[in-house]
C-alpha positions in Angstrom: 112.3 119.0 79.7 108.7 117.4 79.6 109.7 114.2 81.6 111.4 116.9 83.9 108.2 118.6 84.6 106.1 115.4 84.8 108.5 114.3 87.6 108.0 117.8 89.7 104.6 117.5 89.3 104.4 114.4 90.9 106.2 115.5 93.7 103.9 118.4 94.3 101.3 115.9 94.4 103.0 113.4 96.5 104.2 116.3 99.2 100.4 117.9 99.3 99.4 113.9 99.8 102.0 113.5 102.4 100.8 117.1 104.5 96.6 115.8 104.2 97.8 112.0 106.0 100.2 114.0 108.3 97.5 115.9 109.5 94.2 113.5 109.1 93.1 110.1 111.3 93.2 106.7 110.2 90.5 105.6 108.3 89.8 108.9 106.6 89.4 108.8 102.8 92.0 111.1 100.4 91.0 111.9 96.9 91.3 109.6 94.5 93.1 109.7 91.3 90.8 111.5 88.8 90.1 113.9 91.7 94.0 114.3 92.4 94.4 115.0 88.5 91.4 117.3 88.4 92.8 119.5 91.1 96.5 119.2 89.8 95.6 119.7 86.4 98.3 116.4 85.5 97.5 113.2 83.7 96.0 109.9 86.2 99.0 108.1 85.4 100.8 111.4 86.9 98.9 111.3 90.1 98.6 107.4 90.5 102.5 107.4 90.6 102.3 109.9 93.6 99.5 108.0 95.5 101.5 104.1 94.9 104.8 105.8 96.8 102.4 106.7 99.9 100.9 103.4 99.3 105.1 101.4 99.4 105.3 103.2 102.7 102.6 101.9 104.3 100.6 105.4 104.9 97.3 105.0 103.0 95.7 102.1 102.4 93.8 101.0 99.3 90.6 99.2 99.6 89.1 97.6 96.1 86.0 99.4 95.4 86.0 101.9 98.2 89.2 104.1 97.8 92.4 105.2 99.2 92.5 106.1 102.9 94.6 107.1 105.9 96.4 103.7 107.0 96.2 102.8 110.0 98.8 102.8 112.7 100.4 99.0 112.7 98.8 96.5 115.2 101.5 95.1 117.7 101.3 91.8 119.1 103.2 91.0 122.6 105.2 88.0 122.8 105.0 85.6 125.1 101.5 84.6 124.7 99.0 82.3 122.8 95.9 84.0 121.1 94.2 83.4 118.3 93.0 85.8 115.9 89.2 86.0 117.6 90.8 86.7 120.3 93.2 89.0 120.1 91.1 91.4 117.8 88.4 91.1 120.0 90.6 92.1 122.8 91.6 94.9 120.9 87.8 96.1 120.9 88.4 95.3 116.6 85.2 92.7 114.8 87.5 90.1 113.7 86.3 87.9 110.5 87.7 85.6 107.8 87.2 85.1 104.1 87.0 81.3 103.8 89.2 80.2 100.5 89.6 76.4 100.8 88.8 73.2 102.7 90.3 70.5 101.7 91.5 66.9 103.3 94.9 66.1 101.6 98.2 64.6 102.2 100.7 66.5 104.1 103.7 67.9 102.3 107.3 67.7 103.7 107.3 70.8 105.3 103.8 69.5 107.4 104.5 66.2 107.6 108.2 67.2 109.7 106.1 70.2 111.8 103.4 67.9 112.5 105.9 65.0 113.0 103.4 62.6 111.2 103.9 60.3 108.2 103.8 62.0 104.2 101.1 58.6 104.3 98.4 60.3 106.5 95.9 63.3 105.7 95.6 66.3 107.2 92.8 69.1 106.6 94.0 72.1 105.0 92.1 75.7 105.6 92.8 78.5 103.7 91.2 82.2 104.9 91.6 85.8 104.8 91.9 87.4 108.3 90.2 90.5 108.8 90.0 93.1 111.6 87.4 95.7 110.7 86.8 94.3 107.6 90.2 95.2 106.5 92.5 92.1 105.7 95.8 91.6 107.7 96.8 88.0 106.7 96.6 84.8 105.0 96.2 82.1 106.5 97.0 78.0 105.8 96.3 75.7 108.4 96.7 72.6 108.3 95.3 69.8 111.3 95.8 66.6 112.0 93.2 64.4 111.2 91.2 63.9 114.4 90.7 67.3 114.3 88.5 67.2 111.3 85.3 67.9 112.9 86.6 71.1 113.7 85.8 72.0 110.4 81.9 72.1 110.8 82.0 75.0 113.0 81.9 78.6 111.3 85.4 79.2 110.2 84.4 82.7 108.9 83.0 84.4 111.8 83.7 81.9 114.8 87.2 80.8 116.2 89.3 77.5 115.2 90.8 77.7 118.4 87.2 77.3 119.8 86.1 74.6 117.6 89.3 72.6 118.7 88.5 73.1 122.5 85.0 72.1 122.0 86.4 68.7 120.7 88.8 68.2 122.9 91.8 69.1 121.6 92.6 72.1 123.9 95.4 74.3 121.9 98.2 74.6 124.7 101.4 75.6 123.6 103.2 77.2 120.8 106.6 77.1 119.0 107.2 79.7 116.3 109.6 81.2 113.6 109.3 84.6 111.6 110.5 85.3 108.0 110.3 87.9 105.4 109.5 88.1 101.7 107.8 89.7 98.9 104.1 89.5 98.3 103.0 87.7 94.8 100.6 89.6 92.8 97.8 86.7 94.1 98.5 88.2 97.4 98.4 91.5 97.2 95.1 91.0 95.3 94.1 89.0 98.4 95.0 91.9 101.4 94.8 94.7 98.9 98.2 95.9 98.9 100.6 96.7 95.9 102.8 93.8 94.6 105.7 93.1 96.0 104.8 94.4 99.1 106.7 92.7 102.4 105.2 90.1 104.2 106.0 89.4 107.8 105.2 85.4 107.5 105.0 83.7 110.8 104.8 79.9 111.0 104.4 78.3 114.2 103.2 74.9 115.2 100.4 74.4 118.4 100.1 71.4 121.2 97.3 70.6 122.8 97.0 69.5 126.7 98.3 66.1 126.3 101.3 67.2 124.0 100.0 65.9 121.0 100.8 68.0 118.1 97.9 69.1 116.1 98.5 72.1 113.9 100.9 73.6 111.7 99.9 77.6 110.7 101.4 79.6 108.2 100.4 83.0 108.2 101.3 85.9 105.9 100.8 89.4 107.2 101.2 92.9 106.0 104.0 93.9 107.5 102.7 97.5 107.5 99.7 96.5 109.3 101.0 93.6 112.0 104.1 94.1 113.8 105.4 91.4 116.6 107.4 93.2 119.6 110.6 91.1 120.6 111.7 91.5 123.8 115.6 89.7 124.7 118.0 89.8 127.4 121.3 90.1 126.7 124.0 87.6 127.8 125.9 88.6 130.3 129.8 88.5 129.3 132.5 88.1 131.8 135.3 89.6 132.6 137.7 86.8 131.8 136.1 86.2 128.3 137.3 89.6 127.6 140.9 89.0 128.9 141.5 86.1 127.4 140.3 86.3 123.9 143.1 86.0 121.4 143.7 89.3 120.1 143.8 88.8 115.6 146.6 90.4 114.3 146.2 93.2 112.2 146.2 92.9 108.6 148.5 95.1 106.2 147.7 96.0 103.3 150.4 94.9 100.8 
């Protein structure tokens, strides 16, 4: 009977929760846990359980040191066209920034070495950030160049543009070819973008040619998928007539 009443507790909680984002803005700050147990009159552990199942769906947002607010509505990026991340936040009227983790000149893996189409005997520069829009992290970010692009590296990679750096030597980013893909976050990475673990990750990985062709990064990037969306748009393949006439027709299976 206890655990009964725990569990309909929670649900009190996690309905009132649900009402107060339904009806607030983005950004806005909802009580936190002692408050939530305070008012409730229910253990923390009670009232954290309500807030983390607003948190899976993507409606508030926790921020380390700062509390638990209203998430924001998912930032959708149109196909078709080659931005980066200054760029398109700044379009966007939002302050991009990064969180610089690494630097580091090393030799490429298999996965680079085959994007990059160089030998696993040359170096490449690896950078590691944190992209933020707001000061709110949306992805992480490995890139890794080729090694003329090296000097790139000496510009501000925290508050300036790569993509800037590379024009400035040269090396004018041109053209892009990219794949998507899903998974879990670790428990490193949701420390890192302050989500839960286990959180999905849209991870996009797209390699970038600059005016003469030349291949000169390889990006991986790992977003929230509840704060990054990419909009897809197809056309369907027309199917003729004929195709539909003369496709063998299977014959149907009885069960025995």
């Amino acid at each position: 009977m206890k655990k009964k009443k725990s569990s309909s507790r929670y649900q009190e909680i996690e309905s009132w929760l649900r009402e107060l984002v339904s009806k607030g803005v983005p950004g806005e700050l909802i009580p936190s846990e002692v408050e939530l147990a305070g008012r409730f009159n229910v253990s923390r552990m009670t009232a954290r359980y309500a807030v983390m199942n607003l948190l899976r769906e993507g409606l508030v947002d926790r921020r380390r040191g700062a509390g638990t607010f209203i998430a924001s509505h998912p930032l959708h990026r149109r196909e078709g066209v080659l931005l980066s991340f200054t760029e398109d936040m700044k379009r966007r009227g939002l302050k991009p920034s990064s969180k610089l983790i690494s630097v580091e000149t090393q030799r490429p893996s298999k996965e680079d070495a085959q994007a990059l189409q160089i030998p696993q005997t040359s170096e490449i520069i690896v950078i590691k950030r944190i992209r933020l829009a707001d000061d709110v992290p949306l992805s992480i970010e490995r890139v890794a160049l080729i090694e003329r692009c090296k000097a790139a590296t000496e510009y501000d990679l925290e508050l300036g543009s790569l993509h800037d750096a590379l024009r400035n030597l040269g090396a004018v980013p041109t053209l892009a070819h990219g794949w998507l893909s899903a998974r879990a976050s670790s428990a490193k990475e949701a420390k890192l973008l302050q989500i839960t673990a286990n959180s999905p990750l849209l991870v996009e990985r797209r390699v970038i040619e600059d005016q003469d062709g030349v291949l000169i990064e390889f990006t991986e990037t790992a977003y929230a998928a509840n704060r990054y969306v990419v909009d897809i748009k197809l056309n369907c393949a027309p199917v003729s007539v004929a195709a539909f006439r003369d496709a063998p027709i299977a014959p149907a299976r009885i069960p025995s």
